[in-house]
C-alpha positions as CSV (number, residue, x, y, z in Angstrom):
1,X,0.0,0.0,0.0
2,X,1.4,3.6,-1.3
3,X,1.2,6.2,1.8
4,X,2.0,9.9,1.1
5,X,4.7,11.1,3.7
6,X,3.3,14.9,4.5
7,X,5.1,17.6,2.9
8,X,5.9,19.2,6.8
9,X,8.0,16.4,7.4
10,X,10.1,15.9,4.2
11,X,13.0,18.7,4.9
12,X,13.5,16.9,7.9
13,X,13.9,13.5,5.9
14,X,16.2,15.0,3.3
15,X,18.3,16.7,6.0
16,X,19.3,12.8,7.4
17,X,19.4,11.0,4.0
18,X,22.0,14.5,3.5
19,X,23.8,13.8,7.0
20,X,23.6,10.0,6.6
21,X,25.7,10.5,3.2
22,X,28.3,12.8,4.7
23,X,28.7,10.2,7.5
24,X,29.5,7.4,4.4
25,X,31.7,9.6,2.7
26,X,33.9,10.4,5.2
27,X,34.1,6.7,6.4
28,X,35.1,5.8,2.7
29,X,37.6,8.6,2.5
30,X,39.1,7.9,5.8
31,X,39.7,4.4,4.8
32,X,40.9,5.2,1.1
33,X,43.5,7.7,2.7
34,X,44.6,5.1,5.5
35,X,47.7,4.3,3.5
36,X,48.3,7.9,1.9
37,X,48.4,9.4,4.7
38,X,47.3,7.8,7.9
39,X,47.3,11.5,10.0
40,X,44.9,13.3,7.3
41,X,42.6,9.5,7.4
42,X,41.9,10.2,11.1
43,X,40.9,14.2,10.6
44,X,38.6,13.2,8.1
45,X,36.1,11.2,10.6
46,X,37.3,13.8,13.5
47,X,34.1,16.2,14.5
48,X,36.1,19.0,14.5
49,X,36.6,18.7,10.6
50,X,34.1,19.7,8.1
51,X,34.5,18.8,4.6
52,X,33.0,21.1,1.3
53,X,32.7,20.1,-1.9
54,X,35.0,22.2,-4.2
55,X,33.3,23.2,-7.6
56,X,35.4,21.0,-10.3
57,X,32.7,21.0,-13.3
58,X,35.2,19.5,-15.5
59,X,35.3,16.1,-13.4
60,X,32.9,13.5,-14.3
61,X,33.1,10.6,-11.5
62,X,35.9,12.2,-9.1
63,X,34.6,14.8,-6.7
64,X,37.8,17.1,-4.9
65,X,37.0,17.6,-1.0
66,X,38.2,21.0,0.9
67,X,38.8,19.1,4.3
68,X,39.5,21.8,7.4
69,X,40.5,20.7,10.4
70,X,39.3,23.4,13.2
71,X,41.8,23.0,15.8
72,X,42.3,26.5,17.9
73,X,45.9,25.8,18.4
74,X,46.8,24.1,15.1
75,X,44.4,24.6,11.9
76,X,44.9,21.8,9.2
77,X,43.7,22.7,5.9
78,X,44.0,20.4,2.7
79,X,42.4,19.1,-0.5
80,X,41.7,15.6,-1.9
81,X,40.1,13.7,-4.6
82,X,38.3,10.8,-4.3
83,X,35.5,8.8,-5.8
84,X,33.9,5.9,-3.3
85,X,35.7,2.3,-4.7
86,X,38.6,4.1,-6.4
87,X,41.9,5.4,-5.1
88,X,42.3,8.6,-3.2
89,X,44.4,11.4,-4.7
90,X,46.0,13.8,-1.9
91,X,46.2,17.3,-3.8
92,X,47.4,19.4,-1.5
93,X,51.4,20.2,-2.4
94,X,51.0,17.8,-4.8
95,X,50.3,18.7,-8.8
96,X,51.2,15.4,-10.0
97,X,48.1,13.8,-8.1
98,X,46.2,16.6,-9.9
99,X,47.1,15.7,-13.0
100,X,46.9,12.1,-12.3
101,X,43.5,12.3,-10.9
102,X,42.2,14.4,-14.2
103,X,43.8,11.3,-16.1
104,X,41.9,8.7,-14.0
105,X,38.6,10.6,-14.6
106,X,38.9,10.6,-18.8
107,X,39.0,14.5,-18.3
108,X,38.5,16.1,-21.5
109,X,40.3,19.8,-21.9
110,X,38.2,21.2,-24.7
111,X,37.1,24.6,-24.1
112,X,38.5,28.1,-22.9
113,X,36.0,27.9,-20.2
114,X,37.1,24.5,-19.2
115,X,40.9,25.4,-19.7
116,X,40.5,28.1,-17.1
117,X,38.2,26.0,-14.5
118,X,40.9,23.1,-14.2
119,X,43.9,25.5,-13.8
120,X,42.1,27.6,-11.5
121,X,41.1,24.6,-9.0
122,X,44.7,23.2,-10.0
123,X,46.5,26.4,-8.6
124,X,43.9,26.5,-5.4
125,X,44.0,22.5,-4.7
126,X,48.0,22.2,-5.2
127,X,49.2,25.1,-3.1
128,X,51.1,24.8,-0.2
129,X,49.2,25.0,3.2
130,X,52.4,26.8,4.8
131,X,52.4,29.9,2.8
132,X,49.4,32.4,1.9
133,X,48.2,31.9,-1.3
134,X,45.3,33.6,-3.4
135,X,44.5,34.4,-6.6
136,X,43.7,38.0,-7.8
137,X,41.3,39.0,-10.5
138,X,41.7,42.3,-10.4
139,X,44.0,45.0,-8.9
140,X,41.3,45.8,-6.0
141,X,41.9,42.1,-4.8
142,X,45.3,42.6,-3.8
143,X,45.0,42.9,0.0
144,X,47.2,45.4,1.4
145,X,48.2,46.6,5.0
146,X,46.3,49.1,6.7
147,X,48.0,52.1,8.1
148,X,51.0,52.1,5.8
149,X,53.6,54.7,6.1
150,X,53.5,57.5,3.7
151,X,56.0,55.8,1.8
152,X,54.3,52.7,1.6
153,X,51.1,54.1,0.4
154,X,53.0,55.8,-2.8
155,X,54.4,52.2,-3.0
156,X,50.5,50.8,-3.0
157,X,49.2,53.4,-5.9
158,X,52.2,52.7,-8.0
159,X,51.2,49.3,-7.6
160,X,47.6,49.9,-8.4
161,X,48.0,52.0,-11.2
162,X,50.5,50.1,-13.0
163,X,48.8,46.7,-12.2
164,X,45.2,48.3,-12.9
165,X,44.9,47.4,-16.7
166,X,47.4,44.2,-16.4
167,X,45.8,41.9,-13.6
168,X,42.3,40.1,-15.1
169,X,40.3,37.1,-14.1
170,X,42.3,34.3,-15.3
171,X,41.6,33.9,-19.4
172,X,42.4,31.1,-21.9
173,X,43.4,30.8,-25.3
174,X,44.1,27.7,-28.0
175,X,47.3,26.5,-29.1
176,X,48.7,23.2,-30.3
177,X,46.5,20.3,-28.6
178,X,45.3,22.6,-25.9
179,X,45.3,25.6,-24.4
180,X,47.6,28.7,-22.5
181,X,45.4,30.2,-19.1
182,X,46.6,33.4,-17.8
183,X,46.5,33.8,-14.4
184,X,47.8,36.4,-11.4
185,X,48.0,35.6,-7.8
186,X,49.6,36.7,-4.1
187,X,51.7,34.5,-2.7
188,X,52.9,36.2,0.6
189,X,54.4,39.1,-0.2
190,X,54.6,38.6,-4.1
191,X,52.8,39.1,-6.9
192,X,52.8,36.8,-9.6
193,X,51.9,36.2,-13.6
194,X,51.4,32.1,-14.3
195,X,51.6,31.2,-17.8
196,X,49.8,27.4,-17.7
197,X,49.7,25.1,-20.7
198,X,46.6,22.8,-20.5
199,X,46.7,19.5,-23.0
200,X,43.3,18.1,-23.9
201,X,44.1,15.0,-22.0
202,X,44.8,17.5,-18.8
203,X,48.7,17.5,-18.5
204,X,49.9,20.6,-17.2
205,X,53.0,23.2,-17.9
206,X,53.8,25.9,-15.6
207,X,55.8,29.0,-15.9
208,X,55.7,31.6,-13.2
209,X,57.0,35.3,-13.9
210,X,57.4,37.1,-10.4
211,X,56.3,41.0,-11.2
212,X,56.5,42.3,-7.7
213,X,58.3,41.9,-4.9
214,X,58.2,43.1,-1.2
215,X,55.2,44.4,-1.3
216,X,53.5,45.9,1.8
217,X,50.4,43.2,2.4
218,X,48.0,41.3,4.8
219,X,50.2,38.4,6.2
220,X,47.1,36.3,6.6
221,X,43.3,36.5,4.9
């Protein structure tokens, strides 16, 4: 016999089918990263840690968890692919797992708009965790100091007016069997150009051109 479940009652339902499935994931993740690394296997299931998807539209089976660790004293941050009854990737620190994932989901490169999605989750997933890292889209998100010295401020509108035409969102363009992305980022207290060549099958070039140096910034977002 068919009974209809009350509309008032099905958010509640959906909230522990959506709880019940975060509970499975992290058990299979835990147990997939058991012999990567047995540390990061035991934050996963840890209630301190929450884990996000990150947005990876280019990705067909694997899915790429942000997992953060919220420990007062000691914050752990880091990034990993998985896919329930396939191998974990670890990401973090780590661009040959990227590209090795990418591989192990048949990712196809074959857009500008899918160029620039993979590097940009390849530059955010593979950064170091011991350095601040972000990228920059314009000028305006380049996060300087408050109260700088007078000198420092003419330092900060040279910046921003030389800079304000150069820095963009990151953009893509074809070449032979793939694609170059343009992007700009902070790392500490550089700014940087990356010049990223993108095959269809998803390998990945890199060539970084420092552009400034020193530069009077927030040492943490």
């Amino acid at each position: 016999m068919h009974v209809d479940i009350p509309v008032i009652y099905m958010p509640h339902l959906i909230s522990k089918m959506q709880n019940k499935m975060q509970v499975d994931i992290r058990q299979q993740l835990s147990q997939a990263l058991t012999n990567v690394n047995e540390n990061y296997a035991n934050l996963v299931i840890n209630p301190r840690t929450e884990l996000e998807v990150y947005p990876t539209p280019f990705l067909q089976e694997y899915k790429i968890y942000r997992v953060e660790y919220f420990n007062p004293h000691k914050p752990v941050l880091f990034y990993v692919g998985f896919v329930p009854g396939k191998p974990a990737y670890l990401l973090t620190s780590n661009s040959k797992n990227y590209v090795s994932l990418a591989q192990a989901d048949d990712v196809v490169i074959n857009s500008p708009q899918v160029a620039v999605n993979y590097v940009t989750a390849y530059l955010e997933v593979t950064r170091s965790m011991s350095e601040l890292f972000y990228l920059v889209s314009s000028v305006d998100d380049i996060k300087f100091r408050p109260n700088l010295t007078d000198e420092q401020a003419e330092f900060r509108e040279a910046i921003v007016t030389k800079y304000s035409s150069v820095i963009t969102a990151p953009t893509a363009k074809s070449i032979n069997n793939g694609y170059l992305v343009t992007a700009y980022a902070v790392r500490e207290q550089v700014l940087e150009q990356y010049s990223i060549t993108v095959s269809r099958e998803g390998e990945i070039g890199s060539d970084v051109t420092t552009l400034e140096k020193s530069l009077p910034l927030l040492y943490g977002l």
